[in-house]
C-alpha positions, -999 to +999 in steps of 0.1 A: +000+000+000+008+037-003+006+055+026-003+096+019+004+123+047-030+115+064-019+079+069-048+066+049-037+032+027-043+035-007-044+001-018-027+002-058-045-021-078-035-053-093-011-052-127-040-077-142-064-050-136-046-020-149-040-041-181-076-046-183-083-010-180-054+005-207-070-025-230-108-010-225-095+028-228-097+023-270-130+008-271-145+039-249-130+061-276-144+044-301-180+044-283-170+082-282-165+089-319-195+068-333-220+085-306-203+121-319-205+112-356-243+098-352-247+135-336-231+153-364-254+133-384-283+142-374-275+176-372-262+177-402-302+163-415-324+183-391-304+216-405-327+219-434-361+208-418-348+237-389-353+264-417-386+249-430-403+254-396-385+286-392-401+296-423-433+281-408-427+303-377-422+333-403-454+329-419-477+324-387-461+355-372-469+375-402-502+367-395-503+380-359-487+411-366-516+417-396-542+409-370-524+439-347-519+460-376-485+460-381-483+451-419-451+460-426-438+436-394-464+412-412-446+418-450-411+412-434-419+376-420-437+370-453-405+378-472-386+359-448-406+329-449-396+331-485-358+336-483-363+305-456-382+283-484-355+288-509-324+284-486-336+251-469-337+229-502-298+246-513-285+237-478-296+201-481-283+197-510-250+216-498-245+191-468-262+161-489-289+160-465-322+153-487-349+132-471-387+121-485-394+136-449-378+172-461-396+175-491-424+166-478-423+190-449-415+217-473-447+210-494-468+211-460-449+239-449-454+258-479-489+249-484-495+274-451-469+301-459-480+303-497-519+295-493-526+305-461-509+335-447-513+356-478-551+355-475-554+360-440-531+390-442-549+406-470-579+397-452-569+414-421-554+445-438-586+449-458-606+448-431-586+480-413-597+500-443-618+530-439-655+521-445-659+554-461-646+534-496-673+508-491-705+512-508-725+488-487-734+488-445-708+480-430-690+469-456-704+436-453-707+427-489-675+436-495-658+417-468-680+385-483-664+388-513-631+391-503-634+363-480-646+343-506-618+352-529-591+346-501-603+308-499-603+307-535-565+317-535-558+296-505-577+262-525-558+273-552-527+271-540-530+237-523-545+224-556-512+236-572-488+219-549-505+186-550-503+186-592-466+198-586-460+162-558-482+144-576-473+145-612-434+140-601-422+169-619-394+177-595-382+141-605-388+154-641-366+185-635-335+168-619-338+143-651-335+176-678-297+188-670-273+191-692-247+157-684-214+163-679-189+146-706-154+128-695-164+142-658-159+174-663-193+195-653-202+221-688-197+258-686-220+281-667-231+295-697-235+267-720-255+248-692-277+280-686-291+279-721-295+245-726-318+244-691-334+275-707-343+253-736-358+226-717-393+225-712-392+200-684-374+226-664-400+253-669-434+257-639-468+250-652-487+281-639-472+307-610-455+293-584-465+293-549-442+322-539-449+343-567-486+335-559-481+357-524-465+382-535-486+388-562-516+382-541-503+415-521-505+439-547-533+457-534-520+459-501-483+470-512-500+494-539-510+512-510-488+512-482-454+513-505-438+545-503-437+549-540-469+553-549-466+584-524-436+598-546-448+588-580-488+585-575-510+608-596-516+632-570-486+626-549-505+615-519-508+585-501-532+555-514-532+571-545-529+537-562-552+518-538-576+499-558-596+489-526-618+458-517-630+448-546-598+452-562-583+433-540-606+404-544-605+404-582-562+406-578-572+374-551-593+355-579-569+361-607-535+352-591-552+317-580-560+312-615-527+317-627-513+290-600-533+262-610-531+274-649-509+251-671-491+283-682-454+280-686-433+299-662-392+305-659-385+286-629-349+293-606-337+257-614-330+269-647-302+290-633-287+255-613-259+234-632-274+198-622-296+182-597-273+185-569-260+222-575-268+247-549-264+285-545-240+284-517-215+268-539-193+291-562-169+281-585-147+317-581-142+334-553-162+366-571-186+344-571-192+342-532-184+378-529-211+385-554-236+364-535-233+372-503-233+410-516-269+402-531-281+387-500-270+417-478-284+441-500-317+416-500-318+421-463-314+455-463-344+465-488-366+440-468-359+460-438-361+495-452-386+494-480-403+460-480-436+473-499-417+487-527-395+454-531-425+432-537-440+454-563-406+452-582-403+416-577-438+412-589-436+437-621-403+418-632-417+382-627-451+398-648-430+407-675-412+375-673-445+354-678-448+367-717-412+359-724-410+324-706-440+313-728-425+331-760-392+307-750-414+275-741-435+277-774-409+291-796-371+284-788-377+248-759-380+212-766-386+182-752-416+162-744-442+175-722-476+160-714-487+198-707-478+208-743 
C-alpha cells in the first residue's frame, strides 16, 4: 500500500487490472466517436427541416402582426418565410442531407406560408380600411367577397402543390440537366441555355411564392412608399384599388397558379440536380452572393412594400417571355404541351 500524509492506505490495484483498463481505454474512444459522428449526423439532417419550420414560424407571425396592424412587421416575416423556403432545399443539397421527410415537410410547410398567410393577411389588412370606400353597410358585402376570394387563392394554392407532388415533376426537372462529358461538369453558360431550352425545367402556372407576392399587390399598392412619390396626386393610397380590387387581384392570381401556363422557374439558373447557390466556383462568385443577399436584407428592412412590387412587375414581364421561349425556342416532351 501507499501511505499519503493522512496515513490513509491506498491500496494500488493489481497489474492484471490496470492491463484490463489501458485494454478497454480504445474501445471507450471508439464508443466516443461513433455516438459524436451519429450526432453530427443528425444535425447535419435536421439543418434543413430547422429552416422549413423557421419559415413556418415566419409565416404564422406574419399573421399575428396583420391581426395587430403592423403590416409592414407582417410583409417582413412574409418575405422571410420566403428567403427560408429557398435556402432550406440549397442547404440540403450543400450538406447532402435530402430526405422524403424534407420534401415533404417543405410541401406542407409551404402549403401554409404560400396559401394561407397571404389571405389572411390581405384579409386582415382589408378589413382596417376605412369604411368610407365601401359602398354597402358596414362593408359587409364587401368583406363576403373578399373572403370568398381569399379561400379561392388559398384552394388554389394547395390544388397547385399537389399537381406539382403528384405528377413528379421535380423528378422530371433533376432528369433535364445538361450531363457532364469525360467528368468534367459544362460551362455556366452553356448549361444555362441548354436548361433554358428545356421544357421539363419550366413551372406550369405561377408558383406558390410568386402567388403571395402577387396576391399582395393591393396591399403594397398602398402602403409602399412609391406610390406616395410617384402617384397621380402625390398622396398616399393614390394607387389603392380597394376591396373589390383586392378580391379580383385574389381571384386572378389563383387562377394563374393552378393554370398550365409555362413559367421560368430558378432551377434553370442551377448546373445539375445536386447544385446549390452556396456553392461558387470563383471566389467573385461568393463575394457576389453574399453581396446580393445583404443588399436583399437590407431592402426588406427598409422598404419592403416597394420590393414586392418590383419583384412582382419583373416576374409579370417575365411570364410573356418564358412562354414566347417554351413555345418558340424549348424542346422536349411535355404532357402539358
Amino acid at each position: 500500500p501507499i501511505l499519503w500524509p493522512c496515513s490513509v492506505p491506498l491500496v494500488r490495484p493489481p497489474s492484471s487490472a490496470r492491463a484490463h483498463v489501458r485494454a478497454g481505454a480504445p474501445r471507450c474512444a471508439g464508443v466516443h466517436r461513433a455516438m459524436t459522428s451519429r450526432l453530427m449526423e443528425g444535425l447535419r439532417i435536421c439543418i434543413p427541416s430547422t429552416l422549413t419550420i423557421g419559415a413556418l414560424v415566419s409565416g404564422l407571425s406574419a399573421v399575428r402582426f396583420a391581426s395587430e396592424q403592423d403590416f409592414q412587421s407582417s410583409v417582413t416575416c412574409i418575405l422571410l418565410a420566403c428567403v427560408l423556403d429557398g435556402l432550406d432545399g440549397h442547404v440540403a443539397r450543400y450538406l447532402n442531407a435530402c430526405t422524403k421527410l424534407g420534401f415533404e415537410l417543405d410541401s406542407l410547410c409551404d402549403c401554409a406560408n404560400f396559401g394561407v398567410v397571404p389571405a389572411l393577411v390581405v384579409y386582415f389588412w382589408a378589413k382596417a380600411l376605412p369604411t368610407v370606400e365601401c359602398r354597402s353597410d358596414h362593408c359587409e358585402s364587401e368583406l363576403r367577397m373578399l373572403w370568398l376570394s381569399c379561400c379561392v387563392y388559398s384552394s388554389c394554392c394547395a390544388l397547385r402543390l399537389a399537381r406539382f407532388n403528384v405528377e413528379g415533376r421535380a423528378d422530371e426537372m433533376d432528369k433535364s440537366y445538361l450531363q457532364p462529358s469525360e467528368d468534367k461538369r459544362p460551362q455556366v453558360r452553356k448549361a444555362v441555355v441548354h436548361n433554358f431550352l428545356q421544357r421539363k425545367l419550366y413551372f406550369h402556372g405561377v408558383p406558390a411564392p410568386m402567388g403571395a407576392a402577387h396576391a399582395l399587390t393591393p396591399m403594397m399598392l398602398r402602403l409602399s412608399e412609391s406610390s406616395q412619390i410617384l402617384g397621380a396626386v402625390g398622396v398616399a393610397d393614390s394607387w389603392s384599388i380597394g376591396r373589390r380590387g383586392t378580391a379580383v387581384t385574389m381571384i386572378v392570381t389563383a387562377l394563374l397558379m393552378v393554370s398550365p401556363l409555362p413559367t421560368f422557374s430558378s432551377k434553370m439558373l442551377k448546373m445539375d440536380a445536386e447544385d446549390s447557390y452556396l456553392r461558387s466556383r470563383h471566389p467573385l462568385s461568393r463575394i457576389a452572393k453574399a453581396s446580393a443577399f445583404v443588399l436583399f436584407g437590407y431592402l426588406v428592412w427598409r422598404c419592403p412594400f416597394d420590393l414586392v412590387l418590383v419583384l412582382n412587375l419583373i416576374h409579370l414581364i417575365s411570364i410573356p417571355c418564358g412562354v414566347l421561349v417554351f413555345y418558340g425556342c424549348a424542346s422536349g416532351d411535355d404532357k402539358h404541351e
